[in-house]
C-alpha positions in Angstrom: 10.7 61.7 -12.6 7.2 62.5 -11.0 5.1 59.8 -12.6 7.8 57.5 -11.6 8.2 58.3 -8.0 6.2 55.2 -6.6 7.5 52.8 -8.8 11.1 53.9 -7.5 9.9 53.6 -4.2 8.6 49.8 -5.0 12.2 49.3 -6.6 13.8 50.5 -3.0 11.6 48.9 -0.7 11.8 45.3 -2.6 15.7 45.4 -2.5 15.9 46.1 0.9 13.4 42.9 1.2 15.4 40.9 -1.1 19.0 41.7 1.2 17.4 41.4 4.5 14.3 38.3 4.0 12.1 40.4 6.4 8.6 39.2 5.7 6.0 42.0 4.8 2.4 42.7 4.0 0.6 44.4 1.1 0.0 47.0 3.3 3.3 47.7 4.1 4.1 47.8 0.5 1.3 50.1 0.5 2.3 52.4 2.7 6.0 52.3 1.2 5.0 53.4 -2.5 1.9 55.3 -1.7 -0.2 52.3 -3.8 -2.4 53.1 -0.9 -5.5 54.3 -3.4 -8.4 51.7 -4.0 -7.4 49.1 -7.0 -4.2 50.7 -7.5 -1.5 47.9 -5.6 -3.9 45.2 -6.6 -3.1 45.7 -10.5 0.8 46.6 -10.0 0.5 43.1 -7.9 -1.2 41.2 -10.1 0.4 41.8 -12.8 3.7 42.8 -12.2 4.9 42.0 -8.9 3.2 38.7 -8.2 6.7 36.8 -9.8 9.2 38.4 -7.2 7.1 37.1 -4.0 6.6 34.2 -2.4 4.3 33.7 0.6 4.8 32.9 4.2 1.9 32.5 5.4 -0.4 34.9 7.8 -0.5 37.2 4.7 2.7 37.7 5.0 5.4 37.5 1.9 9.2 37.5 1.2 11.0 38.8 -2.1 12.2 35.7 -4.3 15.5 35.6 -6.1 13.2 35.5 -8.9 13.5 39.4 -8.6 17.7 39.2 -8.7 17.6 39.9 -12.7 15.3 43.1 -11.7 17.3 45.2 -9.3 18.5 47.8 -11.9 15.8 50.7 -12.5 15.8 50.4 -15.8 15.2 46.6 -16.1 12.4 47.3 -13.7 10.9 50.3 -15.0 11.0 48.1 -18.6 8.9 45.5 -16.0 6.3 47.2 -14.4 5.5 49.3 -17.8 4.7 46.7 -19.1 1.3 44.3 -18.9 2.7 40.9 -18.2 1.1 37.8 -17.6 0.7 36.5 -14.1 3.8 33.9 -13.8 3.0 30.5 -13.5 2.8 29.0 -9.6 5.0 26.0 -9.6 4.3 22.5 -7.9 7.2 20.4 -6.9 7.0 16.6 -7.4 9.6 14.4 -6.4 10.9 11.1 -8.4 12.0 8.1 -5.7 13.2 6.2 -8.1 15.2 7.8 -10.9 17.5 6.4 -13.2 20.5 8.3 -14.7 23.2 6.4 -17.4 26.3 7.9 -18.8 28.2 6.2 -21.5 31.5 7.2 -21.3 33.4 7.2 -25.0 36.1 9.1 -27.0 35.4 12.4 -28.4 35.5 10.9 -32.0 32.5 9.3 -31.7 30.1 12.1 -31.0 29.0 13.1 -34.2 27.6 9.2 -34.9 26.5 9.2 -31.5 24.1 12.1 -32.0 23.2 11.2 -35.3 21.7 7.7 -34.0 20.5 8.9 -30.6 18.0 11.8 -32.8 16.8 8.7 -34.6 14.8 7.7 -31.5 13.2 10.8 -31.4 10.6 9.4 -33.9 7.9 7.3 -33.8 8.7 5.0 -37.1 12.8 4.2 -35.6 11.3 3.7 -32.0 8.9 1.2 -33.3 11.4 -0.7 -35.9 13.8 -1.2 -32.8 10.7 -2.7 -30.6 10.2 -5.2 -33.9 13.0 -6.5 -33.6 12.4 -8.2 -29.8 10.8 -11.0 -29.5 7.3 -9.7 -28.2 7.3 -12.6 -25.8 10.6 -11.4 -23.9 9.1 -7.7 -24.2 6.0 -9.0 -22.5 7.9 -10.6 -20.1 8.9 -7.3 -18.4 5.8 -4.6 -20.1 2.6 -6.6 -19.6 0.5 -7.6 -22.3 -3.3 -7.9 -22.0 -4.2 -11.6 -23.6 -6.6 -9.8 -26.0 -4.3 -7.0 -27.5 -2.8 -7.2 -30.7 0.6 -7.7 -31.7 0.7 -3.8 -33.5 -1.5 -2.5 -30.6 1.3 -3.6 -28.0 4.3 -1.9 -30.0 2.1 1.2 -30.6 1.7 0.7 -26.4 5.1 0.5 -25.7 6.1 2.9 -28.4 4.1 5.5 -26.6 5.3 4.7 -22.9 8.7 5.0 -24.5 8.1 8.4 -25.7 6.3 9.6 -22.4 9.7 8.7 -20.7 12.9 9.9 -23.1 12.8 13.1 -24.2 16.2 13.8 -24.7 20.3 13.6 -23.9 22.7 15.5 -23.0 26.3 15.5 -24.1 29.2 17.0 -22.0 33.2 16.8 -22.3 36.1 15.9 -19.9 39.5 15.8 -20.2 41.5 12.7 -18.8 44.7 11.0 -18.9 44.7 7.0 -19.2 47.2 4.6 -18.6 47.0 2.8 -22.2 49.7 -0.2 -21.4 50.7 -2.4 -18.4 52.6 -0.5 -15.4 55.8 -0.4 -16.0 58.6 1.6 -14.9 59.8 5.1 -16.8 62.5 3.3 -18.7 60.1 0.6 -19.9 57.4 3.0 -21.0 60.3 5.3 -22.8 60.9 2.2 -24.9 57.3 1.4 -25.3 57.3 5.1 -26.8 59.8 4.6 -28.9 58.4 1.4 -30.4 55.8 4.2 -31.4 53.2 3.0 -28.8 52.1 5.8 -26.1 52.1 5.0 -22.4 50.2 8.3 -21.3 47.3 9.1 -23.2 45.3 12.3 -23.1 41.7 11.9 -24.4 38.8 13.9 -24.2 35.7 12.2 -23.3 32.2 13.3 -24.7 29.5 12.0 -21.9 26.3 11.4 -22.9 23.6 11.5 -20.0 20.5 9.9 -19.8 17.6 11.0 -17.0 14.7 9.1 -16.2 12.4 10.5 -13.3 10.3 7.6 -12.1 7.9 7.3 -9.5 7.9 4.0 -9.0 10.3 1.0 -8.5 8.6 -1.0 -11.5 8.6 1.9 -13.7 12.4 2.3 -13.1 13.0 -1.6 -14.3 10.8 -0.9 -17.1 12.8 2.3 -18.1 16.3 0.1 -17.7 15.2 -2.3 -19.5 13.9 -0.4 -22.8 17.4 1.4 -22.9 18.7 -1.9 -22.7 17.2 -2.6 -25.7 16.8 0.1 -26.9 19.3 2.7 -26.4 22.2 0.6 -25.0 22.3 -1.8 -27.8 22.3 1.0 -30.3 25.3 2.7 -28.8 27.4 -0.6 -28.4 26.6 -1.2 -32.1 27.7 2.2 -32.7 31.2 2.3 -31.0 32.0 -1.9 -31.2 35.4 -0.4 -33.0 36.6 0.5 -29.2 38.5 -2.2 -26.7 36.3 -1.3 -23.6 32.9 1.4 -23.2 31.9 2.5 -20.0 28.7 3.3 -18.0 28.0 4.7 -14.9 24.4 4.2 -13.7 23.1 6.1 -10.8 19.9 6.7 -8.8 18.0 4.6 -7.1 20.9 1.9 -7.9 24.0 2.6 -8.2 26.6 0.3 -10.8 29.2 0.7 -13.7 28.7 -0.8 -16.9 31.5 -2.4 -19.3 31.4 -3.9 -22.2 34.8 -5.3 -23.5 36.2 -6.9 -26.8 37.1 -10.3 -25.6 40.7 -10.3 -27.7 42.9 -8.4 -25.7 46.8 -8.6 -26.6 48.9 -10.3 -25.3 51.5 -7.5 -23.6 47.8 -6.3 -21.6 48.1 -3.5 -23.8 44.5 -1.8 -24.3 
């Protein structure tokens, strides 16, 4: 345990500065490990300890939560044995103006859903969708210079397109839905035995779009590509469904339904 005696001590002292936030100094580090030899704390901090503190200012520094995961001995004995690379320093950017959509639609569909959403991770289906808009409505909300080509300006919008969907993500809820007009126990009971259900339980696969945009065009841009896009694509998808939902949320806030037109008679769904 002799060779390990200061790292044991840098264990102790940085979970007593995780617990209690007190800011410290290298120096007090220093003095708490006996790091205090020339070169020595410098290359332990550098290379090791430089991901479990963030600073404070006055050349000061707190332990992040980043060191959470370490506070066992032997998970960070394993760490400081070890020549890492410095972590990464982070810069936070904030988006004003972003867009989020979820389509809302019966667990049955999912499979089919994926399968077309992956499509439009390539460049060939991304640009066969953009051929089939008129390039005068596209250019009527992503801007056209008068000398650009006509395969120029899909490549364009292809590639702004790309730079702003880089994925989906798909989660499920349970619910219970009201599938017939309210009626009264005895009414639904009948319904029910006509072989119609009253109460239906359905689980819902989500689908989730995020756009982060950083400015109020770029948002109307972004809506309007999964308009066309994305939107169109899933409503072609799912048409066999009476009703299909989205929620939109961000810097605007709305719900989305598209409904078959033909609804029976009874208000049944």
């Amino acid at each position: 345990m002799g060779s390990d005696i200061s790292q044991r001590k840098a264990l102790k002292f940085l979970r007593e500065h995780l617990a209690s936030q007190r800011p410290f100094t290298k120096d007090d580090l220093a003095r708490a490990t006996g790091w205090d030899k020339p070169g020595t704390l410098n290359t332990y901090w550098s290379k090791q300890l430089k991901p479990f503190v963030v600073a404070v200012g006055g050349d000061r520094y707190r332990v992040s939560e980043g060191f959470r995961p370490f506070m066992t001995w032997k998970k960070f004995q394993r760490h400081v044995s070890q020549n890492r690379l410095v972590a990464a320093d982070y810069r936070k950017r904030e988006f004003r103006y972003p867009v989020v959509f979820e389509f809302f639609m019966p667990l049955t569909n999912e499979t089919a859903l994926r399968t077309t959403l992956d499509t439009l991770f390539f460049r060939e289906n991304i640009e066969a969708k953009l051929r089939a808009i008129e390039i005068a409505e596209m250019a009527g909300h992503f801007s056209r210079p008068a000398d650009e080509g006509d395969e120029a300006y899909l490549q364009r919008a292809a590639s702004w397109i790309a730079d702003h969907f880089g994925g989906y993500s798909i989660y499920h809820v349970e619910g219970r839905f009201r599938a017939w007009k309210l009626a009264t126990h005895d009414e639904a009971m009948e319904r029910e035995k006509q072989g119609y259900r009253y109460l239906v339980d359905e689980t819902t696969a989500v689908t989730r779009f995020i756009f982060p945009c950083e400015e109020k065009h770029e948002a109307a841009l972004v809506r309007y590509f999964f308009d066309a896009l994305f939107a169109r694509s899933i409503i072609q998808l799912i048409n066999a469904e009476d009703e299909i939902w989205m929620v939109e949320s961000g810097d605007e806030h709305r719900v989305h339904s598209w409904r078959v037109d033909e609804a029976d008679d009874d208000g049944s769904f």
